[in-house]
C-alpha positions as CSV (number, residue, x, y, z in Angstrom):
1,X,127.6,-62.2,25.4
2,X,125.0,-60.8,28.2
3,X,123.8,-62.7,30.8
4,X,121.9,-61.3,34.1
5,X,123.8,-63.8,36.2
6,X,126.7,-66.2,36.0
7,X,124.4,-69.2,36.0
8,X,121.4,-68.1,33.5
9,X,122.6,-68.5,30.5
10,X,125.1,-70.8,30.0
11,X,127.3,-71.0,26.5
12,X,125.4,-73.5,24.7
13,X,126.8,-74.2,20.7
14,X,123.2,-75.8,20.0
15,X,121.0,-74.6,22.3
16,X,118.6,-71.3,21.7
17,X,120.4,-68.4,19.2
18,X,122.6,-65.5,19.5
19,X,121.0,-63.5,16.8
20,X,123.6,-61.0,15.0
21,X,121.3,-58.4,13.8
22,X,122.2,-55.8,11.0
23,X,124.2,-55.4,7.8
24,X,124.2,-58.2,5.8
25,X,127.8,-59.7,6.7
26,X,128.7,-59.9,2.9
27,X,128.3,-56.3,2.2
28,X,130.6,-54.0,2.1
29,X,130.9,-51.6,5.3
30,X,132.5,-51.3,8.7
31,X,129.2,-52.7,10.4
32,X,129.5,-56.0,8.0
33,X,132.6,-56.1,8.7
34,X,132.3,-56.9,12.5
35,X,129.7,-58.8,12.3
36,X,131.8,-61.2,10.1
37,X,134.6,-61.1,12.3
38,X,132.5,-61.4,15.4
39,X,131.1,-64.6,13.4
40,X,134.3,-66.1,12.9
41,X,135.8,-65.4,16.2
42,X,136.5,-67.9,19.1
43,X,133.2,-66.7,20.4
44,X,131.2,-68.8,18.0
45,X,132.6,-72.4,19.5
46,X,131.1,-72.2,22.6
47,X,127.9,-70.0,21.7
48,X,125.3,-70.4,18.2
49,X,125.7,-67.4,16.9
50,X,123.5,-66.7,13.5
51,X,123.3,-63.6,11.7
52,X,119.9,-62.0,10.7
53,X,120.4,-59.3,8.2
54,X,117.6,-56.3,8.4
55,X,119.7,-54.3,5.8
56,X,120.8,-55.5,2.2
57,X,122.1,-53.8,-0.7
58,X,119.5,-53.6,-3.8
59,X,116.4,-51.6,-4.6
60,X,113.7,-50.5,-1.8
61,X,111.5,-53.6,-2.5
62,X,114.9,-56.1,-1.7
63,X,115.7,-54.3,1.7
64,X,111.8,-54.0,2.8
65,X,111.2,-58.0,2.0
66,X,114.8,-58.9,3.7
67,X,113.1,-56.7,6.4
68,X,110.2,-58.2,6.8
69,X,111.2,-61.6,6.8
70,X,114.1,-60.9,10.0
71,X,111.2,-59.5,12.0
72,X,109.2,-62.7,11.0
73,X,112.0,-64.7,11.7
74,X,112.9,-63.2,14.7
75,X,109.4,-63.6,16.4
76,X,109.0,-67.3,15.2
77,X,112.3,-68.1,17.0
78,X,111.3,-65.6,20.2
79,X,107.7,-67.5,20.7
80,X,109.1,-71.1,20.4
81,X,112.2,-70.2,22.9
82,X,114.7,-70.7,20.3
83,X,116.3,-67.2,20.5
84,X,118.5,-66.4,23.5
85,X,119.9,-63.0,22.8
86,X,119.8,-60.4,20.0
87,X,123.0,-58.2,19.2
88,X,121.4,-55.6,17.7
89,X,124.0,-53.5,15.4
90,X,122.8,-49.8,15.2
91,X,123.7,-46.8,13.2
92,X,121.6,-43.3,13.0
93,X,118.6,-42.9,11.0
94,X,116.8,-45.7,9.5
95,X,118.4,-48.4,11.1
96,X,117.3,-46.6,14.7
97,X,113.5,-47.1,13.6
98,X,114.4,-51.0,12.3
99,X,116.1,-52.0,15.8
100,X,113.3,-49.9,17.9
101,X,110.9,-51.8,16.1
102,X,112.8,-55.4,16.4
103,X,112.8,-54.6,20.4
104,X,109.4,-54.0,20.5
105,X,108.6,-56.6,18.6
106,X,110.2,-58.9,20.9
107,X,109.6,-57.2,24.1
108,X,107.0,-59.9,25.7
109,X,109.9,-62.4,24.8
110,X,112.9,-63.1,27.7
111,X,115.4,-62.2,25.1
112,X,118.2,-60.9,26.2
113,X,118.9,-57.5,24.3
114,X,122.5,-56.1,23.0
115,X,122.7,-52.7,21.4
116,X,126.1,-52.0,19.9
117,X,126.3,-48.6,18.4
118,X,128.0,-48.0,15.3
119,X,128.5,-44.3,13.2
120,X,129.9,-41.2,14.1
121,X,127.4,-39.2,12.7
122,X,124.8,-40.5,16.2
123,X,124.9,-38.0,18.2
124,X,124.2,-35.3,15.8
125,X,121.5,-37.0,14.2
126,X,120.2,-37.9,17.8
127,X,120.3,-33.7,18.5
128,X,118.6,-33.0,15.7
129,X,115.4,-35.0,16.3
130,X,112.3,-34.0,18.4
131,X,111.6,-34.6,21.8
132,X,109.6,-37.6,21.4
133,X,112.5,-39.8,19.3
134,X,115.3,-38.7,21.7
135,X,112.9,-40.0,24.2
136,X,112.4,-43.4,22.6
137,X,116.2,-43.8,21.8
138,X,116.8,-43.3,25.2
139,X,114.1,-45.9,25.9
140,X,115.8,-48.1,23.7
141,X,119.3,-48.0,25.0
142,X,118.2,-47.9,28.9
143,X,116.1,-51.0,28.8
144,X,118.9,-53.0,26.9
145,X,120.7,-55.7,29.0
146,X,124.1,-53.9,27.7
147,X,125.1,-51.1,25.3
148,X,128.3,-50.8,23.7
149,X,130.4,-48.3,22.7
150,X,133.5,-48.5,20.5
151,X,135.8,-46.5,22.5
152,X,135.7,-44.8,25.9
153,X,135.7,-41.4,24.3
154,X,133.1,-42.8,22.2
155,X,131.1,-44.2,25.6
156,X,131.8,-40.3,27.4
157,X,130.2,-38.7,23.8
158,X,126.9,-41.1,24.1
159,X,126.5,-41.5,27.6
160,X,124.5,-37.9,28.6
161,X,121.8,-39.4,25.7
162,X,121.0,-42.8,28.1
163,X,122.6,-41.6,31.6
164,X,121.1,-45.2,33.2
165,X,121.9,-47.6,30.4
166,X,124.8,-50.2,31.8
167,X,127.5,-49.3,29.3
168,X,130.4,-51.0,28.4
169,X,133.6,-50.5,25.8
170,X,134.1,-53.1,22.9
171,X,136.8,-51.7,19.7
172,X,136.2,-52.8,17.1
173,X,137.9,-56.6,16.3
174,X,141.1,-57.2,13.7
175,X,141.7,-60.3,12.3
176,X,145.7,-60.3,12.6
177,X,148.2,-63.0,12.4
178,X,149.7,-64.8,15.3
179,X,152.5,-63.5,16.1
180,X,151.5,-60.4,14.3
181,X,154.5,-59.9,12.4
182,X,156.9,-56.8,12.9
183,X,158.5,-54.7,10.9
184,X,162.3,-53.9,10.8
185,X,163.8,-50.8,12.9
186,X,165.1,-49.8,9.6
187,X,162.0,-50.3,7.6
188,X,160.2,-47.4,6.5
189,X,156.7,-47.5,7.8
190,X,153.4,-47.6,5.7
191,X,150.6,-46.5,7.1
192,X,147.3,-46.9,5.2
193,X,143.3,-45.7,5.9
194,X,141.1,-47.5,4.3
195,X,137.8,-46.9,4.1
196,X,135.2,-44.1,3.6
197,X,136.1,-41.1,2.9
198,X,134.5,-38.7,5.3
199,X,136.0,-36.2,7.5
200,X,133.3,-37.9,10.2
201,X,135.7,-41.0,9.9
202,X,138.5,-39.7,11.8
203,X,140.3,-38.5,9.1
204,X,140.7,-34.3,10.5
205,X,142.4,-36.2,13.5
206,X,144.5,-38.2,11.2
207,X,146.2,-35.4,8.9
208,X,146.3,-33.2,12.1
209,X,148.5,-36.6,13.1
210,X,150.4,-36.6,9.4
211,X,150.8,-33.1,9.3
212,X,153.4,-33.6,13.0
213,X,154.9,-36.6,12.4
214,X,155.4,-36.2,8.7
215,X,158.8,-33.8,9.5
216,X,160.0,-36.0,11.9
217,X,159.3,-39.4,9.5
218,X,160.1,-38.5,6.6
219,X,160.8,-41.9,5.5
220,X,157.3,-42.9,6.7
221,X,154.4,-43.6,4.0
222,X,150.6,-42.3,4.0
223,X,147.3,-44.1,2.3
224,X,144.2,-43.1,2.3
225,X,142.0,-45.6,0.1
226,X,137.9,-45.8,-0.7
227,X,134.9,-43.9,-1.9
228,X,133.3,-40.9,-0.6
229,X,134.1,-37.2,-0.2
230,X,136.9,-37.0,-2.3
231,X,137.3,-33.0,-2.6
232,X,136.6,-32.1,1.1
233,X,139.8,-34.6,1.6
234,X,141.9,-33.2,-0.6
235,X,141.2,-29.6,0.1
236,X,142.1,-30.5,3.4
237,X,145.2,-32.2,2.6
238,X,146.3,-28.4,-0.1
239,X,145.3,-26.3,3.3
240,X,147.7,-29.0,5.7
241,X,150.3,-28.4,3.4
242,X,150.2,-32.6,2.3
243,X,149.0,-32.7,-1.2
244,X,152.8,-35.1,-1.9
């Protein structure tokens, strides 16, 4: 995780938490999903990593009392020096205010802070909000001990909204078999998205991809699974020509 210096913080499997802090790791989403994976990774046998969901599917009252108690919990741990580090996991939105008010929250606490920034939809959200919340989401992000970015084209997109935070580049983690095992020359390929269905996903870039290789493979298969915006995708697929 973050340290300020080789020797401060040292991995320790029982000594104060790493708090994972977001999605519920049981719910459905790409958030959940690497927070579960960054859970079960070799990361978690030298370091105590918990997981303190501020988000969790079910009615209003559910999510504001799960809320509630990870800022409770949180500050219980912070003031008794059982809390080393929070990973905070951050979309747009609501889950801005919820991780600007877990920071501030802990802020007279030496907790180390991690910001890992999640959606696509960020930086348009971030351009569409006054003055005053572009100024505390660069607050946010600049005061962190690191931020992280899921690409570097992702990290050149967000960096003019925190010029000074220390930035680094983390993709997303794939639990894969070892060896990962590879398919024959011969085989025809399969090639599957899964997830939700927005054009904000990626998934323009991926027909443009379809739409050139398609001629060239056309022995090659294409999936695209989930929920979402089901017409605006296949009205894209009729105008690319791809509706097979």
């Amino acid at each position: 995780m973050v340290a300020r210096s080789p020797t401060e913080v040292q991995p320790l499997r029982e000594g104060p938490a790493i708090m994972m802090v977001g999605c519920d790791p049981a719910a459905p989403g790409g958030i959940s999903t690497v927070i579960r994976l960054l859970m079960r990774s070799s990361l978690s046998q030298h370091w105590r990593i918990e997981s303190m969901p501020t988000w969790v599917s079910g009615s209003r009252t559910r999510r504001a009392f799960a809320y509630a108690r990870a800022v409770a919990r949180l500050w219980w741990l912070a003031q008794r020096s059982q809390l080393q580090a929070v990973h905070l996991h951050m979309a747009a939105r609501g889950s801005f205010w919820r991780k600007w008010f877990i920071r501030q929250v802990l802020r007279p606490f030496d907790v180390r802070v991690l910001v890992h920034l999640h959606d696509g939809t960020l930086p348009r959200w971030h351009a569409s909000r006054p003055a005053w919340v572009q100024r505390l989401f660069r607050g946010l992000l600049e005061q962190a001990d690191a931020v992280i970015a899921l690409s570097p084209t992702w990290r050149g997109r967000l960096l003019p909204l925190a010029p000074q935070a220390r930035w680094a580049v983390v993709r997303n983690p794939v639990m894969v078999p070892h060896p990962a095992p590879r398919p024959p020359a011969t085989e025809a390929r399969q090639i599957l998205f899964l997830g939700r269905l927005w054009l904000d996903k990626g998934l323009d870039e991926l027909l443009c991809a379809v739409q050139i290789l398609q001629p060239q493979h056309p022995d090659w298969h294409w999936t695209l699974a989930g929920d979402g915006d089901e017409a605006s995708i296949r009205r894209r697929l009729r105008q690319n020509g791809l509706q097979g």
